[in-house]
gemmi code that builds the backbone of each chain (N, CA, C; Angstrom):
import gemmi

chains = {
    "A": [
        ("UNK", (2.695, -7.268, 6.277), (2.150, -6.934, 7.599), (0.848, -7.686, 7.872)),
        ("UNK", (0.988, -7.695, 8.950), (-0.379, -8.889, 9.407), (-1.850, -8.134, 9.037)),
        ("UNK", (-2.119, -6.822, 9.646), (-3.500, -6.220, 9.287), (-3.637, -5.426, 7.984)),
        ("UNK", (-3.187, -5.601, 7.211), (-3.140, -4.435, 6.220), (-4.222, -5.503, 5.264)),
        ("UNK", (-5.321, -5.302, 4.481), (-6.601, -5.506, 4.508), (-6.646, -6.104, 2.836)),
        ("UNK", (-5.343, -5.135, 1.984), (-5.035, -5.769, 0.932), (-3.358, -6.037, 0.704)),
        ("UNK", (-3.663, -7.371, -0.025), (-1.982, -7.959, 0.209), (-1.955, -8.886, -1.371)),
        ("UNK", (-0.661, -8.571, -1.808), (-0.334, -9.390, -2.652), (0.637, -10.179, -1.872)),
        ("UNK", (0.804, -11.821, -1.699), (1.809, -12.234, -1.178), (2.529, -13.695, -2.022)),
        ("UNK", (3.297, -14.302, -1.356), (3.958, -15.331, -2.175), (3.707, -16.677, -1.822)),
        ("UNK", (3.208, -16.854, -0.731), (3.041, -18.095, 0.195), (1.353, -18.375, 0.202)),
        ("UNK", (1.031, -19.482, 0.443), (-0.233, -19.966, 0.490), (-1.343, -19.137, 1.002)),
        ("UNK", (-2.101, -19.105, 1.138), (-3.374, -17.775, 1.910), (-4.429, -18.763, 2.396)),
        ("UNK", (-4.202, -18.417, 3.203), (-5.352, -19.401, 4.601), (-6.523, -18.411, 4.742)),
        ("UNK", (-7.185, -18.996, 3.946), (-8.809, -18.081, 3.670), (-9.460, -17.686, 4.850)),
        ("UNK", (-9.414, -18.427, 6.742), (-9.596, -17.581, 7.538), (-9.172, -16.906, 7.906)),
        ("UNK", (-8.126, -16.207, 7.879), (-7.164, -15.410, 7.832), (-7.815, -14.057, 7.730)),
        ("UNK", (-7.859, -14.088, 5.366), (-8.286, -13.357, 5.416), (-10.301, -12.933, 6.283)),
        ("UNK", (-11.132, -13.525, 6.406), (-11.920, -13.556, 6.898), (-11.731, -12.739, 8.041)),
        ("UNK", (-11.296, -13.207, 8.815), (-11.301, -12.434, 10.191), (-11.025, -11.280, 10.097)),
        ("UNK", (-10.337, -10.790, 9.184), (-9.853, -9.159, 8.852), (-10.987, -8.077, 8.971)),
        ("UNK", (-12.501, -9.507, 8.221), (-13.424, -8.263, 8.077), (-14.685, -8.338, 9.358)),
        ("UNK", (-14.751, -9.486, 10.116), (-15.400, -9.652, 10.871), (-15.798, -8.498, 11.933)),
        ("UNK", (-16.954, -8.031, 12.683), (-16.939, -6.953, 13.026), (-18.781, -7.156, 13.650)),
        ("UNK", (-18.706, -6.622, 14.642), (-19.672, -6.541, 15.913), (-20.928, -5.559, 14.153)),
        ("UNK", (-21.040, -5.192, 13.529), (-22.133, -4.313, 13.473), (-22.205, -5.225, 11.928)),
        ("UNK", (-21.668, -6.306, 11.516), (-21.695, -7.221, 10.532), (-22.927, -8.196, 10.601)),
        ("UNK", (-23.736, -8.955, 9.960), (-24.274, -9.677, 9.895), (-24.371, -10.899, 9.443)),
        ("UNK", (-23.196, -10.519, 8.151), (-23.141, -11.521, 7.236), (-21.631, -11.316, 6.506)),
        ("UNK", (-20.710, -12.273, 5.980), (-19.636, -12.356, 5.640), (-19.771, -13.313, 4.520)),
        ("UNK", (-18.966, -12.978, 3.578), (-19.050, -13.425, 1.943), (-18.032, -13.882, 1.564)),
        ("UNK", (-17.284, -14.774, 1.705), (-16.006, -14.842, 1.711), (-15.711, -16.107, -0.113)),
        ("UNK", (-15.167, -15.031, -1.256), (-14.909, -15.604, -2.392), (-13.755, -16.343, -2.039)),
        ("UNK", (-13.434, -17.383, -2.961), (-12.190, -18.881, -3.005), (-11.590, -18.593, -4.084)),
        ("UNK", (-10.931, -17.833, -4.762), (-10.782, -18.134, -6.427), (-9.587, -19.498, -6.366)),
        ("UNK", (-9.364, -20.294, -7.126), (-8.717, -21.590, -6.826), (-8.370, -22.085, -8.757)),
        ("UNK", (-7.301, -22.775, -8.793), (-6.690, -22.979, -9.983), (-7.467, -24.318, -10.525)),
        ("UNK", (-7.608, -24.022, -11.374), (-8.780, -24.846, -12.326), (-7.861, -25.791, -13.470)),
        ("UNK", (-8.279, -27.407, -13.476), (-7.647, -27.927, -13.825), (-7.799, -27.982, -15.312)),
        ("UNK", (-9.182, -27.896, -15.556), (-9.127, -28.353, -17.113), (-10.419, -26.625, -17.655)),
        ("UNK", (-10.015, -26.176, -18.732), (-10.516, -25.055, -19.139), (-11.383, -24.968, -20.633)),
        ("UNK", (-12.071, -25.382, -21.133), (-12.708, -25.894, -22.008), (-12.224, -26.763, -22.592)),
        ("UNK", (-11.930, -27.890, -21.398), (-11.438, -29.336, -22.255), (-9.783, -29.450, -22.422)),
        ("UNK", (-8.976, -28.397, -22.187), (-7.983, -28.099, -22.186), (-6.635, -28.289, -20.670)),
        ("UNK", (-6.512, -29.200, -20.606), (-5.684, -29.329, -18.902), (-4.523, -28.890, -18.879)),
        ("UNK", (-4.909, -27.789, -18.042), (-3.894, -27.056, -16.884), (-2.835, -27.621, -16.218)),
        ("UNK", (-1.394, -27.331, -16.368), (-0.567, -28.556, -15.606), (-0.226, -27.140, -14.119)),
        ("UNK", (0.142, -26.504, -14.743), (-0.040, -24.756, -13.462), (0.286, -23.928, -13.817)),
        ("UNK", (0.030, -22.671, -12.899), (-0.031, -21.432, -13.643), (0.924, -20.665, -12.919)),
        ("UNK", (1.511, -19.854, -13.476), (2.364, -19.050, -12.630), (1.321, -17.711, -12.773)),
        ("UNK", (1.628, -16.980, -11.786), (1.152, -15.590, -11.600), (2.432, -14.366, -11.428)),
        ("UNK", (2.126, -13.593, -11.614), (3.166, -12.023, -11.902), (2.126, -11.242, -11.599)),
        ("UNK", (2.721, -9.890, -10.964), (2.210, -8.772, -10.641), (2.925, -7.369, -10.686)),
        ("UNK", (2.812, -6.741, -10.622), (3.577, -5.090, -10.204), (3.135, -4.801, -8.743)),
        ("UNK", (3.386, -5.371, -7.758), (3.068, -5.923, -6.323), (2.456, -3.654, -6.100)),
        ("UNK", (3.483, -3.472, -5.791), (3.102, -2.103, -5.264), (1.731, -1.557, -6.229)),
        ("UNK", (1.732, -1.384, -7.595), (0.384, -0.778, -7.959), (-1.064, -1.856, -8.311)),
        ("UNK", (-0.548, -3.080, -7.873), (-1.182, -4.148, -7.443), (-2.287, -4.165, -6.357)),
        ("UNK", (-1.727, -3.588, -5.215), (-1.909, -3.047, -3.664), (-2.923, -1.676, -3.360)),
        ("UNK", (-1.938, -0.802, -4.634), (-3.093, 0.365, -4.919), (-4.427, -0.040, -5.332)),
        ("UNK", (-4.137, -0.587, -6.594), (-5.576, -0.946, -6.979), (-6.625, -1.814, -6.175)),
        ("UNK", (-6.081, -2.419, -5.332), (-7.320, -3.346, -4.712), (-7.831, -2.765, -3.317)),
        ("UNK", (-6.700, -1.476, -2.939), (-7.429, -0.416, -2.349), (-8.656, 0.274, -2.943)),
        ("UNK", (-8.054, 0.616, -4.226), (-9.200, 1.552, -4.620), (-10.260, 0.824, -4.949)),
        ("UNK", (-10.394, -0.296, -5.308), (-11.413, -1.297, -5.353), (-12.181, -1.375, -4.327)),
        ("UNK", (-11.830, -1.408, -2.685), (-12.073, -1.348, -1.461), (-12.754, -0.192, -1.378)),
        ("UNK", (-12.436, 0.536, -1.853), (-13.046, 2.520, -1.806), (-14.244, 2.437, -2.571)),
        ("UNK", (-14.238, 1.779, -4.016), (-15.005, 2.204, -4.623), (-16.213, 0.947, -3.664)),
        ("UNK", (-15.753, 0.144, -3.295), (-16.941, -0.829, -2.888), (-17.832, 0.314, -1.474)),
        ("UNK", (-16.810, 0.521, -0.928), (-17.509, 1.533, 0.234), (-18.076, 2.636, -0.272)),
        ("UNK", (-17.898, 3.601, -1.284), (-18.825, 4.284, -2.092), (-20.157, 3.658, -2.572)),
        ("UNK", (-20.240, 2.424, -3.264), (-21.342, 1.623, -3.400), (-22.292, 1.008, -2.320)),
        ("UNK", (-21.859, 0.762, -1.092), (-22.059, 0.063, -0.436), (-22.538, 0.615, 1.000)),
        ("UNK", (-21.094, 1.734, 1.107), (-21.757, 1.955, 2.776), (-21.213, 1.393, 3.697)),
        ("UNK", (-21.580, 0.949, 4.555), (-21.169, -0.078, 5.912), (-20.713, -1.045, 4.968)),
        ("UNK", (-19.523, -1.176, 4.863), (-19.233, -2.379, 4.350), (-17.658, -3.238, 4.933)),
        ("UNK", (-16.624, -3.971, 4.961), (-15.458, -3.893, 4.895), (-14.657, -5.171, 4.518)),
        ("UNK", (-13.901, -4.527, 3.403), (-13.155, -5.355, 2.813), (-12.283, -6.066, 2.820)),
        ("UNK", (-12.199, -7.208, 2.329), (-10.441, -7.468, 2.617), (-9.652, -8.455, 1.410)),
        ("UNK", (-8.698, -8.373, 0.459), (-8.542, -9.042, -0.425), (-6.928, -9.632, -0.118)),
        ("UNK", (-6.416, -10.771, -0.433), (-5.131, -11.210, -1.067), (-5.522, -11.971, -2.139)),
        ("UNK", (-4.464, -11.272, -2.745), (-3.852, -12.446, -4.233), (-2.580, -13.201, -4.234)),
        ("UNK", (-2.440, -14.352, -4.204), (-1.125, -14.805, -4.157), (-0.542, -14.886, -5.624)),
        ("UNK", (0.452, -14.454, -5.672), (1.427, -15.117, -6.861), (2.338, -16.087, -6.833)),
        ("UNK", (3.861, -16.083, -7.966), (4.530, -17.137, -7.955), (3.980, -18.398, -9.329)),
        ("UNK", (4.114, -19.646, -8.133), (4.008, -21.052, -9.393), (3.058, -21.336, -8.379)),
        ("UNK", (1.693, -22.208, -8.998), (0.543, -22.071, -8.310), (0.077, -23.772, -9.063)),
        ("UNK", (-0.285, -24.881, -8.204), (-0.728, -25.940, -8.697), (-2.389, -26.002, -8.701)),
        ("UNK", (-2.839, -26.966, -9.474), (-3.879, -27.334, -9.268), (-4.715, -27.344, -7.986)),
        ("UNK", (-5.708, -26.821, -7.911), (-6.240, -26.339, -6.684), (-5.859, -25.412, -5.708)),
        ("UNK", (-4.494, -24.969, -5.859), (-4.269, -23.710, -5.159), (-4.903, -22.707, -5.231)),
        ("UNK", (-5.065, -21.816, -3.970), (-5.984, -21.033, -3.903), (-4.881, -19.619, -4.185)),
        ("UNK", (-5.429, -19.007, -5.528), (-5.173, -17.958, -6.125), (-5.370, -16.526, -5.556)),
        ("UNK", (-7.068, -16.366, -4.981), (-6.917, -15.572, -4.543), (-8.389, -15.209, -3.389)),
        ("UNK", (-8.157, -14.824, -2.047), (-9.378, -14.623, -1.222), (-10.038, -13.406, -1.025)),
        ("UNK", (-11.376, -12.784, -1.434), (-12.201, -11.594, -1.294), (-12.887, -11.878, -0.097)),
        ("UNK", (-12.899, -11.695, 1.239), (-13.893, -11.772, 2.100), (-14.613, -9.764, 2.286)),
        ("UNK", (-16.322, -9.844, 2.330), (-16.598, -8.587, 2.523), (-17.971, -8.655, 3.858)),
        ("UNK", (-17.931, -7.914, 4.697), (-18.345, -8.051, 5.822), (-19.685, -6.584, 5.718)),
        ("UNK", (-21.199, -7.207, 5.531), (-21.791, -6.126, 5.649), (-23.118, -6.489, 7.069)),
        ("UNK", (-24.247, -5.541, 7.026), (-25.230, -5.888, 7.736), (-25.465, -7.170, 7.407)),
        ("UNK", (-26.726, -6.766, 6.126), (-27.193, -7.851, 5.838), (-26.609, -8.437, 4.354)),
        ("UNK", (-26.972, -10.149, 4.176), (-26.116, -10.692, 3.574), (-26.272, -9.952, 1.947)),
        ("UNK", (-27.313, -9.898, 1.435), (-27.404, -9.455, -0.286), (-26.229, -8.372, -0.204)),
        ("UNK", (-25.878, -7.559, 0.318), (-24.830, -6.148, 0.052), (-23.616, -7.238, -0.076)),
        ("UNK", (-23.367, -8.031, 0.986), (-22.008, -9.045, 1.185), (-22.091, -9.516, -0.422)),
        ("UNK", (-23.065, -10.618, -0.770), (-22.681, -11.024, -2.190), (-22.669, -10.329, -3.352)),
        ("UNK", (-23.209, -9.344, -3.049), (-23.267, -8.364, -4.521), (-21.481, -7.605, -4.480)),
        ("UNK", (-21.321, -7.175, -3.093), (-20.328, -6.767, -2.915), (-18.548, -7.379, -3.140)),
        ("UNK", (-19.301, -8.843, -3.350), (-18.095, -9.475, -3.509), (-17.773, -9.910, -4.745)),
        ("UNK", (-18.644, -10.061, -5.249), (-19.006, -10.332, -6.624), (-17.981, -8.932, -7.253)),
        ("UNK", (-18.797, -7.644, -7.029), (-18.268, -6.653, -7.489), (-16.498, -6.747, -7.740)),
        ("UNK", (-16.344, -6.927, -6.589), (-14.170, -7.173, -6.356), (-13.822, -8.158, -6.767)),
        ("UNK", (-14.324, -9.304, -7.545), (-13.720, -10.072, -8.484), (-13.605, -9.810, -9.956)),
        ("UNK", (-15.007, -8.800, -9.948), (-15.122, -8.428, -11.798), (-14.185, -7.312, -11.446)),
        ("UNK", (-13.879, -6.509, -10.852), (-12.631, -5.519, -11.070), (-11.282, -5.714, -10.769)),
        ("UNK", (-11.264, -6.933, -9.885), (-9.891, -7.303, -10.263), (-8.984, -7.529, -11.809)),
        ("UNK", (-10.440, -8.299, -12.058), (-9.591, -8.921, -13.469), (-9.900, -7.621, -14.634)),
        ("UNK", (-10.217, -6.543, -14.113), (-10.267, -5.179, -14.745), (-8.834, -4.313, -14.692)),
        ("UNK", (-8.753, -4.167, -13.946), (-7.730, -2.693, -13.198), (-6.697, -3.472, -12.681)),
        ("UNK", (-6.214, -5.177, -11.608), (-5.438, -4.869, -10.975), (-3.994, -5.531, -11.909)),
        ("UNK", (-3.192, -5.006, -11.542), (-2.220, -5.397, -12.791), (-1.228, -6.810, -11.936)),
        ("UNK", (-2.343, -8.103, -12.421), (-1.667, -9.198, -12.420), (-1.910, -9.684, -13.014)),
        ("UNK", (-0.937, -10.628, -13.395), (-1.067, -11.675, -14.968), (-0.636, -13.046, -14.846)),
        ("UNK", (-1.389, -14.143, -15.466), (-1.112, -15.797, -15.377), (-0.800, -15.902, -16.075)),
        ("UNK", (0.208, -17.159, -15.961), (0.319, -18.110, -17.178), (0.191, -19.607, -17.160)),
        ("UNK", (-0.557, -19.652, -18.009), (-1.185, -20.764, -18.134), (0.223, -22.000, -18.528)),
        ("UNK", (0.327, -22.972, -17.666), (0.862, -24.521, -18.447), (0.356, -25.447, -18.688)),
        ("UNK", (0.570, -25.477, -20.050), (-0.284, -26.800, -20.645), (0.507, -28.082, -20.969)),
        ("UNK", (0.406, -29.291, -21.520), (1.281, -30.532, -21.742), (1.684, -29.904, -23.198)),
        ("UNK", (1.191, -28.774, -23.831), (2.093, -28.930, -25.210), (2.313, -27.104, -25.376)),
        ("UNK", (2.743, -26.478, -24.196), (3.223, -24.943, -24.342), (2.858, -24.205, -23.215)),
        ("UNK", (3.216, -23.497, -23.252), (2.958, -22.233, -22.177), (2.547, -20.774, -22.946)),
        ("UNK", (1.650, -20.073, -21.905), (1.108, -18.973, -22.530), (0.821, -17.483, -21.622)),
        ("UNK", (1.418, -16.549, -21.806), (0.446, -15.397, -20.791), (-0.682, -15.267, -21.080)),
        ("UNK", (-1.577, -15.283, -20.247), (-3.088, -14.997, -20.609), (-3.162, -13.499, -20.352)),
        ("UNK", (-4.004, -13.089, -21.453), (-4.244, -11.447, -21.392), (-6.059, -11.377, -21.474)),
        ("UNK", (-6.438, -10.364, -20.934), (-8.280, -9.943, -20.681), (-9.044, -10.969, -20.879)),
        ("UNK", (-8.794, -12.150, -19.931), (-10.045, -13.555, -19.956), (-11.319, -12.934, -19.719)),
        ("UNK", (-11.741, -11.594, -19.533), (-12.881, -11.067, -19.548), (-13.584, -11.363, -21.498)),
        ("UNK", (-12.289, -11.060, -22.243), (-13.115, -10.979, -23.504), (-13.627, -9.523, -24.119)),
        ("UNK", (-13.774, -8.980, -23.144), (-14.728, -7.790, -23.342), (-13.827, -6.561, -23.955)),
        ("UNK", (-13.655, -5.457, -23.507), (-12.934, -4.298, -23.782), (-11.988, -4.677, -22.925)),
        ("UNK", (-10.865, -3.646, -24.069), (-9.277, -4.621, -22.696), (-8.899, -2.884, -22.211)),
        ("UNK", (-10.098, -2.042, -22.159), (-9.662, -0.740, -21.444), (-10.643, -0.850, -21.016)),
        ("UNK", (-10.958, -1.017, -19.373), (-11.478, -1.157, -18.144), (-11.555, -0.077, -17.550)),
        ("UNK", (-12.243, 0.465, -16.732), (-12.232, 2.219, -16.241), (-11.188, 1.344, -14.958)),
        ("UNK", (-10.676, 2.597, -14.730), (-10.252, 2.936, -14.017), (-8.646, 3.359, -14.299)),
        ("UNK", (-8.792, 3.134, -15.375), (-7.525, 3.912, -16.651), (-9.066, 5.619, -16.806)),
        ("UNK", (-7.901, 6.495, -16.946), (-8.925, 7.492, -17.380), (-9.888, 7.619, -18.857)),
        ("UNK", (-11.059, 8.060, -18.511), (-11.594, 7.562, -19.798), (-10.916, 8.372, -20.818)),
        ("UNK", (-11.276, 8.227, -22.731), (-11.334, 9.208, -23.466), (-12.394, 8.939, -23.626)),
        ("UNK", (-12.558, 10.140, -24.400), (-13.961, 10.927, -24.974), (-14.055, 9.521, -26.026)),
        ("UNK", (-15.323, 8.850, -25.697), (-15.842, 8.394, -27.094), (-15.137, 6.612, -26.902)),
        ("UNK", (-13.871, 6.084, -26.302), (-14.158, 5.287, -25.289), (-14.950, 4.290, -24.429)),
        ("UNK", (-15.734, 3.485, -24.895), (-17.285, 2.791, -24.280), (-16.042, 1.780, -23.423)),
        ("UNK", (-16.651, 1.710, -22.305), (-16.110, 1.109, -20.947), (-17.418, 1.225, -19.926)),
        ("UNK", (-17.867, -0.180, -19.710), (-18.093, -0.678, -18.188), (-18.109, -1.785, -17.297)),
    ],
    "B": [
        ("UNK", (16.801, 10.184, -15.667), (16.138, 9.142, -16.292), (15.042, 8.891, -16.410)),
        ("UNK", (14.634, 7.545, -17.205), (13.062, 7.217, -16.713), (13.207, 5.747, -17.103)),
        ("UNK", (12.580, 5.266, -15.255), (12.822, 3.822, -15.431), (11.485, 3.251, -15.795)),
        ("UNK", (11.486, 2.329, -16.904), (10.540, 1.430, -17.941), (10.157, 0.111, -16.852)),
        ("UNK", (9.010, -0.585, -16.703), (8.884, -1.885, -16.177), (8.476, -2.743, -16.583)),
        ("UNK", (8.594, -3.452, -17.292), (7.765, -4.384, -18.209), (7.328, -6.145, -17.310)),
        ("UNK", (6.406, -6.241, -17.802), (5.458, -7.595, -17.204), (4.999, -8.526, -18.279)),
        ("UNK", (5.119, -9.706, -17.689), (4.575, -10.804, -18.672), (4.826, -10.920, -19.655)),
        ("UNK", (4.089, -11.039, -21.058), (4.473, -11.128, -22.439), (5.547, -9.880, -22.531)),
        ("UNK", (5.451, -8.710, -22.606), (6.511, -8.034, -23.158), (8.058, -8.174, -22.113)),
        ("UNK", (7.638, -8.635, -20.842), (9.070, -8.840, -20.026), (9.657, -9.824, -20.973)),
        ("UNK", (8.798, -11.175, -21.720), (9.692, -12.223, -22.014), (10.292, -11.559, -23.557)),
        ("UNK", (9.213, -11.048, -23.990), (9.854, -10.523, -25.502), (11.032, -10.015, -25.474)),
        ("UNK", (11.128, -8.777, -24.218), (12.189, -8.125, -24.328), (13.669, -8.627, -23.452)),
        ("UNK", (12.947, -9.928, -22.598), (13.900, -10.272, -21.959), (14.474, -9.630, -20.351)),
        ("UNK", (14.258, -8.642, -20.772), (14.502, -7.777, -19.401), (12.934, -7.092, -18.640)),
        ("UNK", (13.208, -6.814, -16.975), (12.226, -6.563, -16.074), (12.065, -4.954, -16.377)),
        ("UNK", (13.451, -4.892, -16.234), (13.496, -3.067, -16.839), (14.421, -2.102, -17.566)),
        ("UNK", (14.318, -1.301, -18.230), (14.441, -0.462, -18.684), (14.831, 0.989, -18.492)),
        ("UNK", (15.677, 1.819, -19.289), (15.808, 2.754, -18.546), (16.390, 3.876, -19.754)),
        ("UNK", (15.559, 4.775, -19.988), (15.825, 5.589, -21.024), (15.890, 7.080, -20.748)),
        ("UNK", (17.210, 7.932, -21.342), (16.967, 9.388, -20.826), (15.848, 10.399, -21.213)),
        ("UNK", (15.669, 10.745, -20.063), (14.472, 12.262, -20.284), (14.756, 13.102, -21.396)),
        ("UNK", (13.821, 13.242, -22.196), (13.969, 14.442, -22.561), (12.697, 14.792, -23.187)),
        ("UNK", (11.425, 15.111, -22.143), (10.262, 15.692, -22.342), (9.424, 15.048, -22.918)),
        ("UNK", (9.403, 13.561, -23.105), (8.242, 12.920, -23.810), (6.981, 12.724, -23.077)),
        ("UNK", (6.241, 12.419, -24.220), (5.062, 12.346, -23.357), (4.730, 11.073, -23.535)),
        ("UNK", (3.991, 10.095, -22.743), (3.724, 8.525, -22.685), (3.647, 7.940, -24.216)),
        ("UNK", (2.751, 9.046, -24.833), (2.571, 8.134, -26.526), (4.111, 8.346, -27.296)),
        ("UNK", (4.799, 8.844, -26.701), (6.148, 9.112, -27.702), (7.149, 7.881, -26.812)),
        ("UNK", (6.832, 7.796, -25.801), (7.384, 7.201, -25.660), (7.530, 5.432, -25.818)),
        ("UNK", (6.442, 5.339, -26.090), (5.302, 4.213, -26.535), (6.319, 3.837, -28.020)),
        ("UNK", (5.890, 4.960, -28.585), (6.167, 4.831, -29.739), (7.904, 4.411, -29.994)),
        ("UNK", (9.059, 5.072, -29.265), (10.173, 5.034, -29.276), (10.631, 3.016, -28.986)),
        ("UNK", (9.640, 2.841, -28.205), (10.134, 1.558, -27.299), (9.279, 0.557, -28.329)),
        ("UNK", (8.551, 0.725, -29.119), (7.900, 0.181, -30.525), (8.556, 0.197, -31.633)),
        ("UNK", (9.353, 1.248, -32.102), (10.438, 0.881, -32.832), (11.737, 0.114, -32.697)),
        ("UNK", (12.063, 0.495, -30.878), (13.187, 0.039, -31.266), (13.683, -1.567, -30.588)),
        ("UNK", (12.464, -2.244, -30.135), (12.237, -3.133, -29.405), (10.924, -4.463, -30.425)),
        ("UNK", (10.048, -3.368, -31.041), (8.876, -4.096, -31.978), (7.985, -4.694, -31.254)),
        ("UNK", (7.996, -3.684, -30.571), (6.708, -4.181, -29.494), (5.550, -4.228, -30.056)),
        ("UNK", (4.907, -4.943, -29.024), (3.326, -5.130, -29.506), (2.335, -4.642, -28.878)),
        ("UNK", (2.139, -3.500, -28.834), (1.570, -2.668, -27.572), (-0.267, -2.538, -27.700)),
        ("UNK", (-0.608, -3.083, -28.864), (-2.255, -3.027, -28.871), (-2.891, -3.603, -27.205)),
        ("UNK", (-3.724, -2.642, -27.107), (-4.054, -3.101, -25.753), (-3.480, -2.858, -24.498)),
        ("UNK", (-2.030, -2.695, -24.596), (-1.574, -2.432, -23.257), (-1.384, -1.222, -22.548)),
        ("UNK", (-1.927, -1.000, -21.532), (-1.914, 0.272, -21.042), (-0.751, 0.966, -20.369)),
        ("UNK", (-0.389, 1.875, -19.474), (0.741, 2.739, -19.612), (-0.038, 3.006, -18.028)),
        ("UNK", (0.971, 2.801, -16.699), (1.175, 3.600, -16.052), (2.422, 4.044, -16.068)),
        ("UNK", (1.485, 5.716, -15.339), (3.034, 6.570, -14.513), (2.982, 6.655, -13.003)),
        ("UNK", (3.903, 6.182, -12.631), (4.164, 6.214, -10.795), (3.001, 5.614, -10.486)),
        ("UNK", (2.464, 4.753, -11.112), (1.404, 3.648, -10.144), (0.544, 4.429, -10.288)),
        ("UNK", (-0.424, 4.691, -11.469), (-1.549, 5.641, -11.702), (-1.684, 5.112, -13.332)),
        ("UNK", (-2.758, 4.607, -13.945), (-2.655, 4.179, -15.273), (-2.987, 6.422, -15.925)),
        ("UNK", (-2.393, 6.097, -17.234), (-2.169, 7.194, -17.609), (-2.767, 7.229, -19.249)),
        ("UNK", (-2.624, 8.226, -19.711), (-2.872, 8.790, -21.313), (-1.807, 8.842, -21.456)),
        ("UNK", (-1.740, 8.845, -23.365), (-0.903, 9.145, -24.196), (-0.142, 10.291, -24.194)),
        ("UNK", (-1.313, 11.580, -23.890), (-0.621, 12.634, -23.757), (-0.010, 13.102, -22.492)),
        ("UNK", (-0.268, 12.692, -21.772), (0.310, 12.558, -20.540), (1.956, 12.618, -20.574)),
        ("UNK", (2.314, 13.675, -20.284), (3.947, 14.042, -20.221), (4.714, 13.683, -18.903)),
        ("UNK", (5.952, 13.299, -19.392), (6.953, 12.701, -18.634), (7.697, 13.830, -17.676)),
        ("UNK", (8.239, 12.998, -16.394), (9.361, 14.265, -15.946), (10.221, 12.998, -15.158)),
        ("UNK", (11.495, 13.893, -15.559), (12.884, 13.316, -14.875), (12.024, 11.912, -13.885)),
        ("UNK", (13.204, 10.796, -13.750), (12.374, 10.071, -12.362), (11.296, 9.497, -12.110)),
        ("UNK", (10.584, 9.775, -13.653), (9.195, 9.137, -13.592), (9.839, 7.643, -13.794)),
        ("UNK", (8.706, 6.478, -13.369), (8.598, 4.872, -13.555), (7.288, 4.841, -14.145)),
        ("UNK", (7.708, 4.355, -15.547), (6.874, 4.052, -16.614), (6.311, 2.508, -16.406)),
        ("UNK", (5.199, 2.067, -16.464), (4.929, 0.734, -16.237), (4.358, 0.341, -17.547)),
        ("UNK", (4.496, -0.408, -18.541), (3.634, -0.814, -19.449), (2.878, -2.189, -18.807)),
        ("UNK", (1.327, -2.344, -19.452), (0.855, -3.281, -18.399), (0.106, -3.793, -19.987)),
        ("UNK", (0.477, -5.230, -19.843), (-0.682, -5.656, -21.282), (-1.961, -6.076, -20.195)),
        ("UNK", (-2.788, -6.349, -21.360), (-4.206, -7.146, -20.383), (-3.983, -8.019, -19.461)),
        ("UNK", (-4.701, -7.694, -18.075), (-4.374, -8.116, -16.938), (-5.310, -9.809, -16.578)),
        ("UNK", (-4.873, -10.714, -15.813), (-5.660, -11.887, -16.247), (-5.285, -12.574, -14.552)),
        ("UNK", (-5.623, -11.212, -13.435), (-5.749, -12.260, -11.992), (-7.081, -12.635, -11.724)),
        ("UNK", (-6.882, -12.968, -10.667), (-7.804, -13.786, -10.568), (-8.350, -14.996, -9.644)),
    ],
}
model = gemmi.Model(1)
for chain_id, residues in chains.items():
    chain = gemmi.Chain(chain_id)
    for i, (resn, *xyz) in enumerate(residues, 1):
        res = gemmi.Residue()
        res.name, res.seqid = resn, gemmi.SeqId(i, " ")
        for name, pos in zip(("N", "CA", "C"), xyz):
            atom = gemmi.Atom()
            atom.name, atom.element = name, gemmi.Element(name[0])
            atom.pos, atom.b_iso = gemmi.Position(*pos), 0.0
            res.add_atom(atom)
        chain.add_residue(res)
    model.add_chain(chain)
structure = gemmi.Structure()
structure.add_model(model)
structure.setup_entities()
């Protein structure tokens, strides 16, 4: 659907697109992230990546991402796609535009919905290289239990 | 029933998108465990939704549930 604010889709994503979603008379400033397929990765070249998702709890999550940013934030409004599929060099992976007063809330805010994507939303790459292919799992590095799974007791997540 | 969904590394391990095993009162870690024996999965790390909600171990099943196993997620 044309307005629906988060979208996983299959076809290219025309970054004004998403933009305009968040544009808005009481806005000041618009932040609009590029994420885009990267050719070489510590020296290592990328021939392309395919992407996979669970599209429907895909959709959830970058709602609730949207929620939690408006809990943080306030006047704010969001708008994300991720494309999947087979994705070449320089294709654009995925667009965060966030629409606030003033600009610092916009970049902090956008910032925010890229580190929780690669937290909570359940999509996954794979990397092609000239000598194999690979799923990449938590390029964060960090803890591969991210909140927004419920915590346990004892559990360190942030 | 209860339909299983598997993604990425464990879709290719196992070959198939999904899965589908009869009810009978498990709870996510048993069931974890069932699809680890009899498949040899590699489940360190991967988390467990139910009906599009990531979930606990103890977290019990009912008829109709869609189990999602999700390894570490890498969009982006």
């Amino acid at each position: 659907m044309m307005n629906q604010l988060f979208e996983i889709v299959r076809e290219p994503i025309e970054p004004n697109k998403v933009m305009e979603k968040v544009m808005r008379r009481e806005a000041g400033a618009v932040t609009t992230f590029i994420g885009t397929v990267r050719e070489f990765t510590k020296g290592k070249r990328t021939l392309k990546l395919e992407y996979d998702a669970y599209d429907k709890m895909a959709v959830k999550m970058l709602e609730k991402i949207g929620k939690e940013i408006e809990e943080k934030w306030g006047d704010v409004k969001v708008a994300i796609t991720h494309r999947i599929g087979m994705l070449d060099i320089l294709d654009i992976a995925v667009v965060i535009a966030v629409s606030t007063p003033h600009r610092r809330d916009a970049y902090e805010a956008n910032e925010y919905a890229i580190e929780r994507i690669k937290q909570i939303v359940p999509i996954w790459k794979k990397e092609f290289w000239e000598d194999g292919e690979q799923w990449i799992g938590d390029q964060l590095e960090t803890i591969p239990y991210p909140d927004g799974k419920p915590q346990k007791e004892g559990e360190k997540n942030d | 029933m209860i339909k299983i969904l598997l993604f990425a590394r464990l879709q290719e391990q196992v070959g198939k998108s999904e899965l589908h095993v009869q009810y009978s009162g498990q709870t996510v870690g048993e069931l974890k465990g069932m699809l680890q024996q009899k498949y040899d999965f590699l489940l360190d790390n991967v988390m467990v939704a139910v009906n599009e909600e990531y979930a606990f171990d103890e977290e019990k099943l009912s008829e109709n549930d869609v189990v999602a196993f999700i390894p570490p997620v890498s969009g982006g």
